[in-house]
matplotlib code that plots the C-alpha trace (Angstrom):
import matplotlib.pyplot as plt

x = [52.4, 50.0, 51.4, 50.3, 46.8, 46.8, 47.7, 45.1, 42.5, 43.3, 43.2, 40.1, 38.5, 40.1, 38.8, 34.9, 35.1, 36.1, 33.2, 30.9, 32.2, 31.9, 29.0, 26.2, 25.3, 22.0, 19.4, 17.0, 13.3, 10.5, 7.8, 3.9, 2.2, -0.6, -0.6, -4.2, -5.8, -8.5, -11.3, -14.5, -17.9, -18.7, -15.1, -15.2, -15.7, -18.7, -20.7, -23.0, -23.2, -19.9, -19.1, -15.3, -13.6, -10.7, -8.4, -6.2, -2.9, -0.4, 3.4, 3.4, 0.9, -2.4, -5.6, -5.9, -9.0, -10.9, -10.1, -11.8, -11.7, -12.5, -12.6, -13.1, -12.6, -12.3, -12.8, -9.0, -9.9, -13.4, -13.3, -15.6, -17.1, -16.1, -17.8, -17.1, -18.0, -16.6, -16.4, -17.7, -15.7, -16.8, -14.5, -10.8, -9.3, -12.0, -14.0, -16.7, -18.4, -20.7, -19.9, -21.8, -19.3, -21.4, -19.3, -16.4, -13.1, -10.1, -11.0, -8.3, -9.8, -8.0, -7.8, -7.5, -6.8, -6.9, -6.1, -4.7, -1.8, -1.8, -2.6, -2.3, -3.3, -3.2, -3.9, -4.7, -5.8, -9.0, -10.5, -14.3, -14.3]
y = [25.5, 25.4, 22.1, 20.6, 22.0, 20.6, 17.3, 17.3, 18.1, 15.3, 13.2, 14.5, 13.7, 10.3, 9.4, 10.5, 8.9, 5.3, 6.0, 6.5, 2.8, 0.7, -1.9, -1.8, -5.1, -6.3, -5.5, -7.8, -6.3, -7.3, -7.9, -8.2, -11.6, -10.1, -7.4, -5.5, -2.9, -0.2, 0.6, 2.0, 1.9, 4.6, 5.4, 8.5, 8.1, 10.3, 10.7, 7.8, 4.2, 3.4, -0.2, -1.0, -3.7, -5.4, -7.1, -9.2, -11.2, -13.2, -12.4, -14.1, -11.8, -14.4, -13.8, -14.6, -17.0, -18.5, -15.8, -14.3, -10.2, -8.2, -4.4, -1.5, 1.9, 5.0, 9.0, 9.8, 13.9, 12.9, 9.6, 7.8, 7.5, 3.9, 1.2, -2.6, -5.5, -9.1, -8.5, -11.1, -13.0, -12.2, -13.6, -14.1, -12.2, -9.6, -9.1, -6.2, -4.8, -1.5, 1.2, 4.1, 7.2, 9.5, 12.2, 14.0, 13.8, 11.4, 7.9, 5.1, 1.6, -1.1, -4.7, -7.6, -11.1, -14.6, -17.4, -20.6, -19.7, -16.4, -13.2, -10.1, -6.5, -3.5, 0.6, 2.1, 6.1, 7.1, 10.5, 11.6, 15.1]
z = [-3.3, -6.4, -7.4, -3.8, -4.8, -8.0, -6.3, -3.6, -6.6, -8.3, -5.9, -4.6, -8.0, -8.5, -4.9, -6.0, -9.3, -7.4, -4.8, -8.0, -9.1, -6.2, -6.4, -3.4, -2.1, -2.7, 0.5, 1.3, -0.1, 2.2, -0.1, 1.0, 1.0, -0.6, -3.5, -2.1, -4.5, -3.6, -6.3, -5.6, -7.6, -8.2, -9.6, -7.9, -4.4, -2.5, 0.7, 1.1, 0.2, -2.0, -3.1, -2.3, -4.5, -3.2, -5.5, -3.9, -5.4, -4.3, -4.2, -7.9, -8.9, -9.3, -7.7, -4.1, -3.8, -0.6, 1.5, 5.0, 4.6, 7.1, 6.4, 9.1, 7.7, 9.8, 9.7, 10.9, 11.5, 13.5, 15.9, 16.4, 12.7, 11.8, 9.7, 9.6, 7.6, 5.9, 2.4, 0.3, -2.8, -6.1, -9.1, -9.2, -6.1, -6.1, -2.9, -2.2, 0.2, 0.6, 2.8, 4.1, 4.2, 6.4, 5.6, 3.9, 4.9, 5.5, 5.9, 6.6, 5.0, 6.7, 5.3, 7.5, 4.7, 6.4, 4.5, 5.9, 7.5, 5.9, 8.3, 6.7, 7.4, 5.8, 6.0, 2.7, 2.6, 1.1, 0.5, 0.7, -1.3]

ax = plt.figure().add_subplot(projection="3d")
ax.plot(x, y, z, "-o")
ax.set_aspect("equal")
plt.show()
C-alpha cells in the first residue's frame, strides 16, 4: 500500500512540473489608438480654476498633432456638477484647457480625440482634495 502512494505522489509531481512547462499561446493585446496623459497646472490639483494638459500619442508613441478634443468632466458622488469645453493645441501633442472644479470630491475627466478617421474616447479618474 505505501508503494501505490509513493506512486501516485510521483506522479502527482511529474504531472505539475509538465503543467509548469507548457508554453501559453500569445493573446491578442488590444492596444489604444491614442496613448492620453492627465497633468494638471497647478501639479496638485484644487478647488477652482485648474489648467488640464492633455498629452496625446500615437500607438508608436509620437505626439498626436491636428486634433479636435473635446473634454467634459464630472462630479461622480454629486450629479449634476459638470463642465465642458474643446481644448486647444499647444505644442507637440499637448492640448489645454481650464477648468473650474467647484468643489472637492471625485471627478471623472472624459476625453473625446477626433482626428481623421480616428474616434477615440476615454474616462480617466481625478481627485479634488
Amino acid at each position: 500500500m505505501n508503494k501505490v502512494w509513493k506512486w501516485i505522489g510521483i506522479c502527482v509531481i511529474l504531472a505539475a512540473l509538465l503543467t509548469g512547462c507548457s508554453t501559453a499561446q500569445p493573446q491578442d493585446v488590444q492596444t489604444d489608438p491614442v496613448k492620453i496623459t492627465l497633468n494638471t497646472n497647478p501639479q496638485t490639483p484644487a478647488v477652482g480654476n485648474i489648467e488640464l494638459v492633455l498629452e496625446l500619442k500615437d500607438p508608436q508613441g509620437q505626439p498626436l498633432t491636428g486634433a479636435t478634443v473635446d473634454v467634459s468632466a464630472d462630479h461622480t458622488d454629486m450629479s449634476g456638477m459638470t463642465m465642458n469645453g474643446l481644448a486647444t493645441e499647444q505644442e507637440e501633442g499637448k492640448y489645454a484647457i481650464t477648468a473650474d472644479f467647484s468643489m472637492s470630491g471625485n471627478w471623472l475627466v472624459t476625453v473625446y480625440v477626433r482626428k481623421d478617421s480616428l474616434d477615440f474616447k476615454k474616462e480617466i479618474k481625478l481627485i479634488i482634495p
